[in-house]
N, C-alpha and C positions, 0 to 999 in steps of 0.2 A: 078936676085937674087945674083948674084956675085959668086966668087971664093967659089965653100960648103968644107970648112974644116970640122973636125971631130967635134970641137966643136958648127960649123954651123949647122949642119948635128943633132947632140942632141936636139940644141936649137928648130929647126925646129919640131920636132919629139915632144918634149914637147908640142909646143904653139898646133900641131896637137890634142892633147888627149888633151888638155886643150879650146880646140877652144870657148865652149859656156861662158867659166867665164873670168873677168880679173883676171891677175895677180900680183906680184910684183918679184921685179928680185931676192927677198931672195928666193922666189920660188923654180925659175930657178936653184938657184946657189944651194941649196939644192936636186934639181934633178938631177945635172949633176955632184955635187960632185967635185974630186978633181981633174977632170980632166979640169976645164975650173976655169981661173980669173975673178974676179970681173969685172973687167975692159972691158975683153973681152966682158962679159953679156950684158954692155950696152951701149958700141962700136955695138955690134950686132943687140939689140933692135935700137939701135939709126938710124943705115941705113935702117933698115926694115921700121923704121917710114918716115925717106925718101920717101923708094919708097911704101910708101904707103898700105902695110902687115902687119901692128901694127898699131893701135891707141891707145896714150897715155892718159890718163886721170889722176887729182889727185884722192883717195881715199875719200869717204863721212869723213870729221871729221877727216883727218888727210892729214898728206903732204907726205906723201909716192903717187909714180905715181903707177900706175896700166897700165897695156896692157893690149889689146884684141888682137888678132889674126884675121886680116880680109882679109887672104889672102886664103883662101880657100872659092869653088867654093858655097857654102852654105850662103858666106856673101856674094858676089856680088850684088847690083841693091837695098839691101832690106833694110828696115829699123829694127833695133836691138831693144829689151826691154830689160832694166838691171836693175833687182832686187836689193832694194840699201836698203832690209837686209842680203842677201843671196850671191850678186855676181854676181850669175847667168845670163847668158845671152842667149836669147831669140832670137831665128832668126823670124821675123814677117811672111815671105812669101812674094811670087810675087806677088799674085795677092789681099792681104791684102794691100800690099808697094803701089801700084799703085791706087787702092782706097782710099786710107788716104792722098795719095801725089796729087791726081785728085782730091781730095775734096779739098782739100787744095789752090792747084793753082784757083778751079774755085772760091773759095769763097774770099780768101783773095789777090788775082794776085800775087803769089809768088811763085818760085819753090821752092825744097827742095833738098838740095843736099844726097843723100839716102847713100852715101858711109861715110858719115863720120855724120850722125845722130843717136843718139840713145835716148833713151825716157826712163828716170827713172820712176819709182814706183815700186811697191811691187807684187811679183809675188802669184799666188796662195798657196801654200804651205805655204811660211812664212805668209800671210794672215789666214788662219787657224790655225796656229800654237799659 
């Protein structure tokens, strides 16, 4: 994880209560206030995409990136659902990830890489709504 500065140390703590939605870094930068730069945000986002505790994505309909936070022990191994009215992100489960990813390989001879997949549609709530 590197050197945790104070502004490290924020960032962290955010993407933590933010774990189920992406974000974007005005977010960020509006939660941690005037204590971190601009610049720092996405210096910081940028290594974490590195080592692989952020996944980037653009925004449905706009060019703004979005994070998700995949470095807590809840995303490991699984496959994610993200609400693409809402945001929202969905942890599928082990033992859902491993039946959808085992159907998958037997039917079509493919694995699926579970760490960096995730499955758009519409979650229940905004389907009701």
């Amino acid at each position: 994880m590197g050197y945790m500065t104070s502004q490290r140390k924020a960032l962290f703590s955010f993407l933590e209560q933010h774990r189920d939605e992406a974000v974007c870094a005005d977010q960020i930068i509006s939660f941690m206030g005037e204590n971190v730069s601009r610049s720092a945000v996405y210096r910081n986002l940028c290594s974490l995409e590195k080592q692989g505790l952020v996944k980037k994505a653009a925004a449905s309909g706009s060019n703004k990136a979005l994070y998700r936070y995949t470095g807590s022990k809840e995303c490991r191994d699984i496959l994610h659902l993200e609400c693409s009215k809402c945001g929202k992100t969905y942890h599928l489960g082990l033992s859902a990830t491993n039946a959808l990813v085992g159907n998958v390989l037997q039917n079509a001879n493919f694995t699926v890489d579970t760490k960096d997949t995730v499955l758009h549609g519409v979650c229940e709530k905004c389907r009701n709504n």
